[in-house]
VMD Tcl script that draws the C-alpha trace (Angstrom):
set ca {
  {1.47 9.64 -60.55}
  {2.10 12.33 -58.16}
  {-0.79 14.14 -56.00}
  {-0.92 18.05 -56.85}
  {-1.70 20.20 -54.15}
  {-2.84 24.01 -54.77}
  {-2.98 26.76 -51.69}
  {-5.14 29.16 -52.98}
  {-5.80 32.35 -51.65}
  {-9.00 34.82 -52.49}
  {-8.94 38.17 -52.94}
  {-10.96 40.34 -54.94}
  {-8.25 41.62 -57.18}
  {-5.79 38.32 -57.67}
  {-5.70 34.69 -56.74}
  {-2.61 33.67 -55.41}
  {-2.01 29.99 -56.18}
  {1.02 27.96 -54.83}
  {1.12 24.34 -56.30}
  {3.30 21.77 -54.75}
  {3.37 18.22 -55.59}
  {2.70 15.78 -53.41}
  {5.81 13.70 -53.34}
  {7.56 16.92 -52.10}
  {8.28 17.06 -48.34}
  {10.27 19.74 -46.33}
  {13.14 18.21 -47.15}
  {14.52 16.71 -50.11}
  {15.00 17.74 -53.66}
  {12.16 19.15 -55.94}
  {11.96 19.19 -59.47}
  {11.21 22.85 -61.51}
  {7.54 21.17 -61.91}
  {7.07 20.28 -58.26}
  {6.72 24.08 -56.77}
  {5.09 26.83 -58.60}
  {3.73 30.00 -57.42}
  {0.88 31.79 -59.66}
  {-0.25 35.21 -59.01}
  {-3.68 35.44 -61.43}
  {-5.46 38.93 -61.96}
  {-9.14 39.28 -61.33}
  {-10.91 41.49 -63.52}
  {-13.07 44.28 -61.64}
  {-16.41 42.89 -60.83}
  {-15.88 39.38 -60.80}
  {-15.18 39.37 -56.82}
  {-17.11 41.90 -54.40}
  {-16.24 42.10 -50.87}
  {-15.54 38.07 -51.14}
  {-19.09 36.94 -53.19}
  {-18.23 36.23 -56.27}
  {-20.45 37.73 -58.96}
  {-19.51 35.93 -62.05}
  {-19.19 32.36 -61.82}
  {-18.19 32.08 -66.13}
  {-15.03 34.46 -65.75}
  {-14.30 32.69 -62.52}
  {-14.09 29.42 -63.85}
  {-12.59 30.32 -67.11}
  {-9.77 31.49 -65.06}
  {-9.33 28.53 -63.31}
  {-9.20 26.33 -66.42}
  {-6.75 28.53 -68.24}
  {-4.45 28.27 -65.16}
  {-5.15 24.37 -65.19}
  {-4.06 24.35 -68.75}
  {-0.97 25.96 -68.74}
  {0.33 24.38 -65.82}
  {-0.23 20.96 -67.70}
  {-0.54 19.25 -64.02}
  {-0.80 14.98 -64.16}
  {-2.53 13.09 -61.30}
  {-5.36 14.06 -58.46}
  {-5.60 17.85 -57.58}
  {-6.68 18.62 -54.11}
  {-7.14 22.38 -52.69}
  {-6.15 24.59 -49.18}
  {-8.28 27.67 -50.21}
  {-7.75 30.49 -48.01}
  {-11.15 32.94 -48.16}
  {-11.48 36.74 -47.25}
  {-12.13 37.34 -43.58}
  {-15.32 39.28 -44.92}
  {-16.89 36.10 -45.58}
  {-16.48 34.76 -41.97}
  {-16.91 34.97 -38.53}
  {-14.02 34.70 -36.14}
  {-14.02 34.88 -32.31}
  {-11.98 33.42 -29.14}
  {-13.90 31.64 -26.05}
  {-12.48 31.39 -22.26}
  {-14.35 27.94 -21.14}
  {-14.12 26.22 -17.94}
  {-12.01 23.32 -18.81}
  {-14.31 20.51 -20.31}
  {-13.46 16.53 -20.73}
  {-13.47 15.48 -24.15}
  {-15.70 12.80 -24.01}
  {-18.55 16.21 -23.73}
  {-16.18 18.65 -26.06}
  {-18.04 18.20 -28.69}
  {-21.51 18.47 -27.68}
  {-20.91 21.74 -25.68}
  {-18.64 23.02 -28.50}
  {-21.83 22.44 -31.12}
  {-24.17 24.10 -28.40}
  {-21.27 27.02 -28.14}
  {-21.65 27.22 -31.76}
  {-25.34 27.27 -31.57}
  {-25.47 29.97 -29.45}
  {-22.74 32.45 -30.74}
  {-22.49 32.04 -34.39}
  {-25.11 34.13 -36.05}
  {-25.48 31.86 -38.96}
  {-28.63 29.36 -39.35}
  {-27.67 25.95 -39.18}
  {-28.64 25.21 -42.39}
  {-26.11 27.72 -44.00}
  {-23.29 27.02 -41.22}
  {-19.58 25.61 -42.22}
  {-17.91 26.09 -38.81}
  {-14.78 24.34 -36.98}
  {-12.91 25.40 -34.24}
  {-8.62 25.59 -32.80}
  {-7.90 24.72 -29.53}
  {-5.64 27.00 -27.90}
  {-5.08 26.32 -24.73}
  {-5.85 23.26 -23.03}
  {-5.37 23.67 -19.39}
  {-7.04 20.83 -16.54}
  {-4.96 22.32 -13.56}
  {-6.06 26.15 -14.53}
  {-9.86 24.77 -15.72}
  {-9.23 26.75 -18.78}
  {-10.28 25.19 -22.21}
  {-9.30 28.51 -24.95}
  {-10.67 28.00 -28.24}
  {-10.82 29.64 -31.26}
  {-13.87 29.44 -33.64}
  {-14.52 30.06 -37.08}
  {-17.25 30.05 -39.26}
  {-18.83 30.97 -42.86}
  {-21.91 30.72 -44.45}
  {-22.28 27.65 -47.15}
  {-24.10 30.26 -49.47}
  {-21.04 32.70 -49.69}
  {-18.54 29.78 -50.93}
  {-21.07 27.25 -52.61}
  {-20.00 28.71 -56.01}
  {-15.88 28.83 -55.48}
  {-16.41 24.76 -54.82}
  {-19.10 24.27 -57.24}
  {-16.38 25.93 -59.96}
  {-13.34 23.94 -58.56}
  {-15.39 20.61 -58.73}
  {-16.39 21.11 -62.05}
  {-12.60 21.30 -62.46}
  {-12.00 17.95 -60.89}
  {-10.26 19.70 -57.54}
  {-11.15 17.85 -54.76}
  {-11.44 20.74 -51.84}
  {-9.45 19.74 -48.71}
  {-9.26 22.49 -46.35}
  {-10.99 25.70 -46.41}
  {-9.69 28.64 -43.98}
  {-9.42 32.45 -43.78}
  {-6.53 33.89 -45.07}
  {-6.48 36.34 -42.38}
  {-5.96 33.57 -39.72}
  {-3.40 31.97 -42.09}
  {-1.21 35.15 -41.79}
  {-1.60 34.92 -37.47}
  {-0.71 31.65 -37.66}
  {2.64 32.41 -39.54}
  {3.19 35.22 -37.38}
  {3.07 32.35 -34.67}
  {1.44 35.25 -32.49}
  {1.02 34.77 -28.49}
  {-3.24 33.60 -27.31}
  {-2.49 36.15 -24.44}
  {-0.98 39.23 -26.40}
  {-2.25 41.29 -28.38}
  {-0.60 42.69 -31.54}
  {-0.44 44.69 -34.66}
  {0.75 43.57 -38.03}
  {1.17 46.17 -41.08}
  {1.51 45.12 -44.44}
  {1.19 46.47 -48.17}
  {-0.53 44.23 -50.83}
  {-1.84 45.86 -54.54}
  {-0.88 49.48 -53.28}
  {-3.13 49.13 -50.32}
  {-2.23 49.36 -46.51}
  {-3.23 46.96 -44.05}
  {-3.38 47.46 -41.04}
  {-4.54 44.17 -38.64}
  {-4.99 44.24 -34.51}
  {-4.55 40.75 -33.53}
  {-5.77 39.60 -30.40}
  {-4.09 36.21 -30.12}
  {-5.07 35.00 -33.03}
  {-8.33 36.89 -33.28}
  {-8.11 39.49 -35.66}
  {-10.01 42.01 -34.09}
  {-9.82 45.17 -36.22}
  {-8.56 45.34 -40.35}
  {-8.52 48.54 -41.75}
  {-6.82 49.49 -45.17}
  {-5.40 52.70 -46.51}
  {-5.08 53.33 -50.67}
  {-1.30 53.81 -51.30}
  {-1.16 55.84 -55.02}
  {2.34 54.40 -55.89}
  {3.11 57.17 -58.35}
  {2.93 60.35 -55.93}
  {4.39 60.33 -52.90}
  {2.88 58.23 -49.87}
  {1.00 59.63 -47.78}
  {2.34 59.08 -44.38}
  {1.53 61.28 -42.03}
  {-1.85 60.67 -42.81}
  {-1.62 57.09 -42.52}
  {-0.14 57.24 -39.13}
  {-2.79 59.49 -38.01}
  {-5.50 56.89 -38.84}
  {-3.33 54.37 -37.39}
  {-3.03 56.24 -34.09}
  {-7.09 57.03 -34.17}
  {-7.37 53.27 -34.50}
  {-5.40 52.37 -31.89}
  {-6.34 54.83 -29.21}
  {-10.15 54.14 -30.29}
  {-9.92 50.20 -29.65}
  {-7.10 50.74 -26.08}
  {-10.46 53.07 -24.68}
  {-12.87 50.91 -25.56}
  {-10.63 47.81 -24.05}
  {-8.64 49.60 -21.29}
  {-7.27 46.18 -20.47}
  {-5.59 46.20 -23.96}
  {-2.05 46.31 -24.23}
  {-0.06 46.31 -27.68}
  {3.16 44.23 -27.12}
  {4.34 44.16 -30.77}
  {4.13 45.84 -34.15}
  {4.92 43.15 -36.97}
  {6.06 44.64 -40.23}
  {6.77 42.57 -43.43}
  {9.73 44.74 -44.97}
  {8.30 47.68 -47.00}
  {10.48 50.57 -46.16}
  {6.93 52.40 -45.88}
  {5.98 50.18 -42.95}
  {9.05 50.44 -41.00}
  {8.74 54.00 -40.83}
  {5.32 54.03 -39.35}
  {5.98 52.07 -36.72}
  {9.32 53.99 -35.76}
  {7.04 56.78 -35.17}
  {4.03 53.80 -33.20}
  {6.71 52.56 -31.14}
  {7.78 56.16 -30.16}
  {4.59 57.61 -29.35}
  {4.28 54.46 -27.21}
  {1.51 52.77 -28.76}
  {3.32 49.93 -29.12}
  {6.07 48.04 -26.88}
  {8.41 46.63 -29.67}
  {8.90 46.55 -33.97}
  {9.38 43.17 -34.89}
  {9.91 42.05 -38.82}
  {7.33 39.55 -39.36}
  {9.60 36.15 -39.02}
  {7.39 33.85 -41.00}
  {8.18 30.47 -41.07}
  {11.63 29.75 -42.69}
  {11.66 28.29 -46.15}
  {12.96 24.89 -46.27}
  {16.11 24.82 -48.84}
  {14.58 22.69 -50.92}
  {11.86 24.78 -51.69}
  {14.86 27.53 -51.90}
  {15.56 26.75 -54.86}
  {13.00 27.36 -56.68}
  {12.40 30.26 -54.25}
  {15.09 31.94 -52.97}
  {13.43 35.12 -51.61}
  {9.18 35.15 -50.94}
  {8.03 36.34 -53.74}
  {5.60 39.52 -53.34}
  {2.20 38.85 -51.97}
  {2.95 34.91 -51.40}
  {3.25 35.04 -48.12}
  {0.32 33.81 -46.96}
  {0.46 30.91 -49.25}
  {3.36 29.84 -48.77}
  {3.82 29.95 -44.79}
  {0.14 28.13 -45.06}
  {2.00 25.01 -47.44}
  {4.11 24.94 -44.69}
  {2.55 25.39 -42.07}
  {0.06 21.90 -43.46}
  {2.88 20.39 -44.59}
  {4.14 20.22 -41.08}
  {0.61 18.94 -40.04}
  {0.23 21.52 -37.49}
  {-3.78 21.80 -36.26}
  {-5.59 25.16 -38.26}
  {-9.27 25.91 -38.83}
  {-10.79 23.29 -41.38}
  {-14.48 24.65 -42.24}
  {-14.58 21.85 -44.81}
  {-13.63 19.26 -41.92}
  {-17.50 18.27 -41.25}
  {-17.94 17.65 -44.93}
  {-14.74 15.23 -45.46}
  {-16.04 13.48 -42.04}
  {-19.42 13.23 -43.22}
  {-18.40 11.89 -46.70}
  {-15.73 9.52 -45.35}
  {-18.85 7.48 -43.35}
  {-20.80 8.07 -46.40}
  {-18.26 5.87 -47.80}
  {-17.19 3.37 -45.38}
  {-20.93 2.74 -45.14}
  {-20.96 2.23 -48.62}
  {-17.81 -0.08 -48.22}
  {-19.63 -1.95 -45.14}
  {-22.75 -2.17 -47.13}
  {-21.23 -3.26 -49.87}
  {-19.14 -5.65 -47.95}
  {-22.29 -7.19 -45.83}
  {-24.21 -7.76 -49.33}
  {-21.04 -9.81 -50.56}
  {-21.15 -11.43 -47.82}
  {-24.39 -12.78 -47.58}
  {-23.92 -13.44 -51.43}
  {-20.89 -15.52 -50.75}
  {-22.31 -17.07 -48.23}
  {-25.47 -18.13 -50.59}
  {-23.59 -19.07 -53.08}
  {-21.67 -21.81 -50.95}
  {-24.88 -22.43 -48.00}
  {-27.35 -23.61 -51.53}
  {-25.33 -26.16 -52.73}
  {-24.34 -27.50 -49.38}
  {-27.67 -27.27 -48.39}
  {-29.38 -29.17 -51.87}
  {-26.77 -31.94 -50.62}
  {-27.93 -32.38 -47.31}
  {-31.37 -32.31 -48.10}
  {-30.08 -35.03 -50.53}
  {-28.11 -36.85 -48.04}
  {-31.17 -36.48 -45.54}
  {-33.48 -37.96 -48.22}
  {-31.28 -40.77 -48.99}
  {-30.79 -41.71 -45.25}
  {-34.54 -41.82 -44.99}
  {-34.90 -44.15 -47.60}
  {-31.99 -45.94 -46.12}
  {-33.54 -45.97 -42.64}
  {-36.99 -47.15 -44.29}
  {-35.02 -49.83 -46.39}
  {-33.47 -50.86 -43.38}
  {-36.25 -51.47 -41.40}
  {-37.96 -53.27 -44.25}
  {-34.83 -55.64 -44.16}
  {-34.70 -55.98 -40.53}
  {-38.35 -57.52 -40.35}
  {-37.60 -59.38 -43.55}
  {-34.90 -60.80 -41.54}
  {-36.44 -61.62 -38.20}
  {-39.21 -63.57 -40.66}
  {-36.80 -65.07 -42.12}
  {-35.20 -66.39 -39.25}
  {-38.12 -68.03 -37.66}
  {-38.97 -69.33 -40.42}
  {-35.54 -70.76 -41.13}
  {-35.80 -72.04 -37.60}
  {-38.91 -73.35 -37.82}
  {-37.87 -75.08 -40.68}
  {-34.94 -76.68 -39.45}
  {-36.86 -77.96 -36.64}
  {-39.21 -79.17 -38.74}
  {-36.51 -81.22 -41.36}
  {-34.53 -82.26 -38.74}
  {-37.37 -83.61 -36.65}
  {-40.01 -84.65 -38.83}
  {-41.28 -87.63 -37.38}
  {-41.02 -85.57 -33.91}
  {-43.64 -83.27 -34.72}
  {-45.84 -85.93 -36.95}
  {-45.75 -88.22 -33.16}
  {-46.91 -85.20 -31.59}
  {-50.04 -84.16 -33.45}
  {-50.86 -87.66 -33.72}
  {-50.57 -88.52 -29.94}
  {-52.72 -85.16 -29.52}
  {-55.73 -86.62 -30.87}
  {-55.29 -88.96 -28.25}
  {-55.07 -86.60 -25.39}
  {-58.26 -85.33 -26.21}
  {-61.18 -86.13 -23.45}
  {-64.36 -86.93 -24.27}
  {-66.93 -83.55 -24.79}
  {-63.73 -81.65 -26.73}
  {-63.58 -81.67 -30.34}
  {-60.80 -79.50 -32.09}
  {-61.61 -77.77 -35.54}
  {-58.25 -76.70 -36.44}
  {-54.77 -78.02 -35.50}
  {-51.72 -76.23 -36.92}
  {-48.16 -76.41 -36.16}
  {-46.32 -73.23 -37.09}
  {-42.80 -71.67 -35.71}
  {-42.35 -74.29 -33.30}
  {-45.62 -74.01 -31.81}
  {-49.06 -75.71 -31.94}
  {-52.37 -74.17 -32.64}
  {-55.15 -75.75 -31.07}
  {-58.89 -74.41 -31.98}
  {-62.06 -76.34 -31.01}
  {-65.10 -76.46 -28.55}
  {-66.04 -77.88 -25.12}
  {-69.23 -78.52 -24.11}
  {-68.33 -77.45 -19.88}
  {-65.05 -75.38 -18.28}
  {-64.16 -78.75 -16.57}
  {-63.68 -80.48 -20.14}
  {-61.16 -77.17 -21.29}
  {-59.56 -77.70 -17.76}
  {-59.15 -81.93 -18.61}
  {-57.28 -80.74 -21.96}
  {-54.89 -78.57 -20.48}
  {-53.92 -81.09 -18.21}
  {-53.56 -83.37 -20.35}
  {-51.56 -81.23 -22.75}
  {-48.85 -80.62 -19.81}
  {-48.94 -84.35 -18.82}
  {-48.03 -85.16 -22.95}
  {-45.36 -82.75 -22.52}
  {-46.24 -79.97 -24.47}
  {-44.78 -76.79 -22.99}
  {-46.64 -73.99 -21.49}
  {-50.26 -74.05 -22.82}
  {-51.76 -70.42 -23.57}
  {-55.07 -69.52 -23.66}
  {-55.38 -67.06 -26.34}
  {-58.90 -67.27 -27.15}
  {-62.07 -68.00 -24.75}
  {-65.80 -67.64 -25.78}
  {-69.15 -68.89 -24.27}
  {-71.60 -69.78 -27.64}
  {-75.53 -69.44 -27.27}
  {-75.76 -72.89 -27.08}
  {-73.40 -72.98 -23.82}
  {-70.28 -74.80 -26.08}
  {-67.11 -72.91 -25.39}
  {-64.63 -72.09 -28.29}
  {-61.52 -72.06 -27.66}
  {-57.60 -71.25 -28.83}
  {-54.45 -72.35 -27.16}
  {-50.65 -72.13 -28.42}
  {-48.26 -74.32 -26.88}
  {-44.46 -75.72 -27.28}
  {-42.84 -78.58 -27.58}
  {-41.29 -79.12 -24.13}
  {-39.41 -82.42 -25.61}
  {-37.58 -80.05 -27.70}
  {-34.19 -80.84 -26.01}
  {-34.75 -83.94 -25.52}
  {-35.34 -84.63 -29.13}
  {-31.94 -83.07 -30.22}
  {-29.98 -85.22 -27.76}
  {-31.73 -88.35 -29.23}
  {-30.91 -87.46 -33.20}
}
mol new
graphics top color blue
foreach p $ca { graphics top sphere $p radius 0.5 }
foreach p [lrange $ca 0 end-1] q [lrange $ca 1 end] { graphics top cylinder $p $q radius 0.2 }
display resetview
């Protein structure tokens, strides 16, 4: 589905409407569908000086035109406003970086623009861009919101998506292609009215209009007299002024006039207003440009060829493009983090799982471990003990024999390879008789575990020893 795009221009009497689709380039072949141009009467009243007055006729208009053009797929919108509504003006700057363009351009703005900020649609053209001559020539333009909220409130209704907005005045300088040093003069007749437009540059610095009755004779004389009064009014206010060209659009009307400029010497040369040339595609369809489409037309082209023009709906599309791609990031952050939920909780449930079953593991583990070292000294001590039985039974027997006289044990236990001895003494020189005799039996390392003086100046006692023979008894079996 192709893209439809309309150049519309505003004037208080008609709205001239050229729709081309957007499949169409300058060069290739168009369907009859793909290029129309629309030239829609405004009933008195409904436009004043630009404002428009009633917003119902206004957008019944529009409609109606949607409907019988039938168009399929997104509409966008150039619309091209009355230079009433605006304010346009050149500025000579030192030449300035771009990294600070755009702050000194806003305080520029700030400054000249006699619109509140609240109420400002403004852009700006560069014109001459000049480093080595520190010149930085730019052209800025400007409306109030307030004068144009209702043309985009009607076209939105509409479902037109507004793309540039410019003045139709400018549109005309830049199909004239006019000079940013010279200054010129363009005359044209639109709806039996005279224009007459002083550009300087592109700056149109005076518009003035004649009534042309189209039934009596035109007239001319007095036309050229105003002209003249113009002229010689703006050269002595500007004595630097100096009018290189007259551009005329073809009206035999026009021509004359500025014979008669040109020979009073008002103006250095006639030129016919070379607008830019129609692409043969678009010929077809086309063949001559048709009355009063001028503007639209060379303004197609002229965006069409994406050459740089005043866009006072630029701030808007920027400011609604990061509306969106913050939408987009925001919307992309919060999937994110919902993604990454959605996989982080069940990973995490399983390591918190995992982690709980290695405890348990771990705990297990340890349990086993001392299990184990129980079991094997108890497995040891059992072997010892069924291997040599009659080993250990000699031993605790031939200890009650060791024992000197004034030491009586209370407790004799054999347990892990080890005895246990527990008893009294009734003097230190008694406990020191056992332990010798202990070694001398060959029981291995005697410890003193336990040592305690009683009231009645017995000493209790505990000792743990080995069996030093332990070797030896293994060789013998």
């Amino acid at each position: 589905m192709s893209k439809i795009i309309l150049t519309v221009e505003i004037t208080d009497l008609e709205l001239k409407i050229l729709a081309v689709s957007g499949k169409s380039r300058l060069t290739g072949r168009l369907s009859k569908k793909e290029l129309n141009f629309d030239l829609i009467p405004i009933p008195t009243g409904v436009i004043d000086q630009g404002i428009l007055q009633n917003k119902e006729v206004f957008h019944g208009l529009i409609q109606s035109y949607l409907v019988k053009r039938k168009f399929r797929g997104p509409i966008i919108i150039n619309l091209l406003i009355p230079s009433q509504l605006g304010f346009i003006r050149a500025f000579r700057l030192p030449w300035i970086a771009k990294s600070d363009r755009a702050s000194a351009i806003g305080f520029l703005i700030e400054e000249e623009v006699p619109i509140p900020e609240s109420d400002l649609l403004s852009d700006y053209l560069i014109l001459e861009d000049n480093r080595e001559r520190n010149i930085f020539h730019i052209l800025i333009g400007a409306t109030r919101s307030s004068s144009i909220r209702d043309y985009i409130e009607i076209f939105q209704q509409v479902n037109i998506q507004i793309k540039k907005i410019d003045f139709a005045i400018l549109a005309l300088g830049y199909a004239l292609d006019l000079n940013n040093d010279e200054e010129s003069v363009c005359l044209q007749i639109e709806n039996n009215t005279l224009q007459l437009i002083l550009f300087n540059g592109l700056i149109p610095e005076v518009v003035r209009t004649f009534s042309v009755d189209s039934i009596t004779a035109l007239p001319e004389a007095e036309w050229e007299s105003e002209i003249q009064r113009v002229l010689l009014f703006y050269g002595s206010q500007y004595p630097g002024i100096s009018l290189k060209n007259i551009y005329i659009t073809g009206e035999e009307t026009t021509e004359a006039i500025a014979e008669r400029l040109h020979k009073s010497g008002l103006v250095s040369r006639i030129c016919k207003a070379d607008l830019m040339k129609m692409p043969d595609s678009w010929k077809n369809h086309l063949p001559t440009w048709p009355e009063n489409a001028k503007t639209v037309i060379t303004y197609a082209l002229r965006n069409f060829s994406d050459k740089n023009s005043i866009n006072l709906w630029r701030k808007q599309i920027d400011r609604k493009r990061k509306d969106f791609l913050y939408k987009i990031n925001t919307i992309s952050f919060a999937l994110i983090l919902i993604t990454s939920f959605i996989i982080w909780f069940p990973l995490q449930i399983r390591e918190n799982k995992l982690q709980n079953e290695a405890e348990q593991l771990r705990s297990k583990g340890r349990e086993l471990l001392t299990i184990s070292n129980r079991q094997e000294a108890l497995n040891k001590a059992w072997f010892f003990a069924k291997e040599y039985p009659f080993y250990v039974g000699e031993q605790l027997a031939k200890i009650q024999y060791l024992l000197p006289n004034g030491v009586e044990l209370t407790n004799l236990e054999y347990k892990q390879g080890g005895l246990y001895l527990q008893g009294t003494t009734i003097n230190a020189e008694k406990f020191e008789e056992l332990i010798t005799a202990l070694m001398n039996s060959g029981l291995d390392r005697p410890q003193l575990t336990t040592y305690q003086k009683t009231d009645q100046a017995f000493i209790k006692f505990v000792l743990k020893t080995g069996f030093s023979h332990k070797e030896k008894a293994f060789s013998k079996s």
